[in-house]
Structure formats: C-alpha cells, structure tokens
C-alpha positions in Angstrom: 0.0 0.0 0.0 2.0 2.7 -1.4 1.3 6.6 -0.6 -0.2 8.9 -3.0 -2.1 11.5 -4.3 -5.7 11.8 -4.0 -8.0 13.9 -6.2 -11.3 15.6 -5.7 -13.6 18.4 -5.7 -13.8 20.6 -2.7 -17.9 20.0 -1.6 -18.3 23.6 -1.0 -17.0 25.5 -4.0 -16.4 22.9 -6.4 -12.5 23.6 -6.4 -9.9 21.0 -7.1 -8.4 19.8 -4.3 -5.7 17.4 -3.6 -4.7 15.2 -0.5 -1.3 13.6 -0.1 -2.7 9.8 1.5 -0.6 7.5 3.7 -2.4 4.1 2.9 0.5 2.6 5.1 -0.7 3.5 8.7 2.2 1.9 11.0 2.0 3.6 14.5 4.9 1.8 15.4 6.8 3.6 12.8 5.0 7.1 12.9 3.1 7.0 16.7 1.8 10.5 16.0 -0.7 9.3 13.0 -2.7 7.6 16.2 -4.2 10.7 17.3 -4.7 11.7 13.4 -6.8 8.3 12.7 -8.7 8.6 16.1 -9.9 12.3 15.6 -10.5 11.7 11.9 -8.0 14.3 10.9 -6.5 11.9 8.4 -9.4 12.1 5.5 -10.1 15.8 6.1 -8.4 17.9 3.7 -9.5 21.8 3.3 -10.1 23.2 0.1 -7.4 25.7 -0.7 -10.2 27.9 -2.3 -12.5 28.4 0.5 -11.0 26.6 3.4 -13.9 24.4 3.5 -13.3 21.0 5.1 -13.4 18.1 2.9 -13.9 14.4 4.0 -11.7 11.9 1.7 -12.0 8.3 2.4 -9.4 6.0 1.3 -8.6 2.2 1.6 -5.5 1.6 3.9 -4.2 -0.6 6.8 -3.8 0.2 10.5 -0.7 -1.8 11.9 0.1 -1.1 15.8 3.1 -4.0 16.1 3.4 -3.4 19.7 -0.8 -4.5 20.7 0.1 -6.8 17.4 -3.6 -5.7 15.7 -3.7 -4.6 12.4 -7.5 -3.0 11.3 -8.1 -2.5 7.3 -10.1 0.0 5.6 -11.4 -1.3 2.2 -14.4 1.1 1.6 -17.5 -1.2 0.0 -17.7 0.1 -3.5 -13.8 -0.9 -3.3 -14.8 -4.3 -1.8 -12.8 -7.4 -3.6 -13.5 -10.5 -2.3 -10.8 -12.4 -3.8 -8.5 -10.0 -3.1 -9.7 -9.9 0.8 -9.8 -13.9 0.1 -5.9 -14.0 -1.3 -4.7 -11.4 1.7 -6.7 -13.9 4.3 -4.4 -16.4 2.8 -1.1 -14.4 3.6 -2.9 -13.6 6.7 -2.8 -17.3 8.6 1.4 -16.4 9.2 0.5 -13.4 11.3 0.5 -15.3 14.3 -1.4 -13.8 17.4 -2.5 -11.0 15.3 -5.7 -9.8 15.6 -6.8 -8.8 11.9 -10.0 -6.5 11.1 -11.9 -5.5 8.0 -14.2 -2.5 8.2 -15.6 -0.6 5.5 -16.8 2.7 6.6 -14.4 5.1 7.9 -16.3 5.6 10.7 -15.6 1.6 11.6 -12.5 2.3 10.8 -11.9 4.7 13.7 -13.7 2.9 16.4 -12.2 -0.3 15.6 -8.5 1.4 16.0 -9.8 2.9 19.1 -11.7 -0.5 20.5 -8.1 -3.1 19.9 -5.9 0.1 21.0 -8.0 0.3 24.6 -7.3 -3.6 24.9 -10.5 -3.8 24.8 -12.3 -7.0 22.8 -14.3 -6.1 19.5 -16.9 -8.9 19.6 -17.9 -7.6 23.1 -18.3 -4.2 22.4 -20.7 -5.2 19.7 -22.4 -7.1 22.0 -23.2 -4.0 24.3 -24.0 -2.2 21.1 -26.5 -4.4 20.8 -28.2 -4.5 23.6 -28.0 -0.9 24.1 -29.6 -0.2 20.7 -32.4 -2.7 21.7 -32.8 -0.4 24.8 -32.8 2.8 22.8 -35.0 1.6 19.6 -31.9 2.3 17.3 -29.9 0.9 15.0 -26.2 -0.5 15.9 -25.3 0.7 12.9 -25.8 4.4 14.4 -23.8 4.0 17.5 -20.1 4.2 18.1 -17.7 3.4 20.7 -15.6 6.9 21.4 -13.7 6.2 24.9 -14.0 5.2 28.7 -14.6 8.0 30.9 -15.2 7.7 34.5 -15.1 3.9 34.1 -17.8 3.8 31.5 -17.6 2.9 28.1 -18.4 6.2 26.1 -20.4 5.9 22.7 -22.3 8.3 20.5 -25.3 8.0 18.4 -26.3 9.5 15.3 -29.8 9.6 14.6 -31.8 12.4 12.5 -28.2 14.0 11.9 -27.6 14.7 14.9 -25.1 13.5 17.3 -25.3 12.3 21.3 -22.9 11.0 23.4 -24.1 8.6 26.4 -22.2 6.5 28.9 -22.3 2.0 29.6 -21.3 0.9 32.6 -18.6 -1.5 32.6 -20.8 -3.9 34.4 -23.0 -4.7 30.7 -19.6 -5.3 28.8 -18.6 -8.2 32.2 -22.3 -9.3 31.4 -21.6 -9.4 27.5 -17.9 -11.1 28.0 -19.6 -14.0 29.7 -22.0 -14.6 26.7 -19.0 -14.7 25.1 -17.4 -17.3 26.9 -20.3 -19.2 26.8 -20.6 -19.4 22.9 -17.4 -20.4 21.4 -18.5 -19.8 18.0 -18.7 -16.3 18.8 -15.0 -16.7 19.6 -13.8 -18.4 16.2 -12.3 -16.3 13.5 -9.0 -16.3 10.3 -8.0 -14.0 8.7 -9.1 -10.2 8.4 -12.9 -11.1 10.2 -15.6 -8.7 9.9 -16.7 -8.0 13.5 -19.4 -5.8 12.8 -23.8 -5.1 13.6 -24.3 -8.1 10.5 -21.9 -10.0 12.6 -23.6 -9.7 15.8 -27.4 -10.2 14.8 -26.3 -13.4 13.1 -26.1 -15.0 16.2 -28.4 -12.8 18.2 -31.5 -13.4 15.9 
C-alpha cells in the first residue's frame, strides 16, 4: 500500500483539491498518526479555495506492532473478495494478530480505538446491541468513542444529529460472559468482519 495523491472536488465550491494519502498506517513507525486516525484528521483535507473542510476516504491498513492488531479500511464500492480472500491467505502467518476489516471510515476509527484500549471487538458489539435494543436504534448508528469515569463512552447519530451517552462496565462483564459461553462467537481467520451483521447473526 504505497502513498499517493488523492484527487477531488472541494464539496463547497467545487474547487480542485488534492490530499497527499498514507495508505501505510504503521504507528509503530509514525506514533503521532494515532491521534490523526482517532480524531478523523487523516481524510479531512481543506479546500485551498475556500477553506472548506473536505472528508476523503481511502482504503488503507492500520498496523500497531506493539498491541500486534492490524484493522483495514477497504471502503465497499472498493470491496474485492478475492482479493480480501488471497490477503486472508497471507494472513494465517501473522501469528497472534488480531486482523479486522471494516468498510466505513467511521468503523475504521472505532475499531483502532476499541483493539488500542485492549479492549475485545466482539464484546463491544455485544453491548451495542443490547444498548440499541434499549434505545430503539440501530447498531449501525452507535459508536464506541472512549471510557470516561469507568464507562464505556459511545455516541449516536440519529436524524443527523449527534449524542454522546455512557455503559457501565458492568454490561460489557455481562456481554464477556455470553462470550465465553458461545465459542463460536470466539472463532475467526484472517481479516474477520466484526461488525452489527456479525452480531445479529447469532443474536436473531
């Protein structure tokens, strides 16, 4: 995944703008594009025109060797199966990797920010479940954003508009042990796609 240019229009104005892409996201080797994935700041680029900010989503792979998890961004209209098929392939010599597909960059920002907290994926989906039951959402409009205060911190998005709300700790113990007691929640190879789909399969 080598860097590059990326081309667009700016939203705004209509101006031409360009990005200069890292599709190689190694934290081990560059620890300050962390904070750039986890506010976003990597697919915003301003228009030179008008200063307007513009979001640019691009396929790349998040590699932190040091919590050995690797998360990669393969937006859908980009979506290859063989190609995910022939990586998940290479992917079996990774060893105690854990290995994530997403394909919004939304996803793509939680899930860095889920493995980095050393915190486990399949659970946190779990409360996102249950929580959206609770709320009448959808899990596909709530995201995991932190732990404050000893709670898990999520937002919503509903309507277009944004809320943040806090889980007790106690609800992801509860959701760990329905883990534990499932194994084939546990199983997984290659780059798995721990995701809402993933979790109502076994929920419904």
């Amino acid at each position: 995944m080598a860097n590059n240019i990326l081309e667009g229009k700016c939203c705004s104005c209509g101006a031409e703008i360009q990005k200069e892409i890292d599709r190689s996201i190694n934290v081990g080797l560059k620890p300050e594009l962390k904070d750039k994935v986890f506010s976003g700041e990597i697919f915003v680029s301003e228009c030179p025109s008008c200063g307007t900010k513009n979001l640019m989503v691009f396929d790349c792979l998040y590699h932190d060797p040091k919590e050995r998890f690797m998360v990669w961004l393969v937006p859908s209209r980009q979506l290859d199966m063989n190609q995910i098929q022939a990586i998940n392939y290479q992917a079996k010599s990774m060893g105690e990797y854990k290995l994530r597909l997403v394909t919004g960059f939304r996803d793509f920002i939680e899930k860095t920010m889920i493995l980095d907290a050393g915190l486990n994926d399949r659970c946190i989906e779990l409360v996102k479940y249950v929580e959206a039951k609770e709320m009448g959402a959808e899990m596909g409009q709530l995201f995991y954003c932190g732990i404050q205060d000893s709670s898990l911190m999520f937002y919503a998005i509903k309507d277009g508009k944004m809320t943040s709300f806090g889980i007790g700790m106690n609800v992801y113990e509860d959701c760990m042990g329905i883990l534990m007691r499932n194994e084939g929640m546990l199983e997984e190879e290659g780059f798995a796609r721990i995701d809402a789909e993933w979790v109502e399969e076994f929920m419904a």
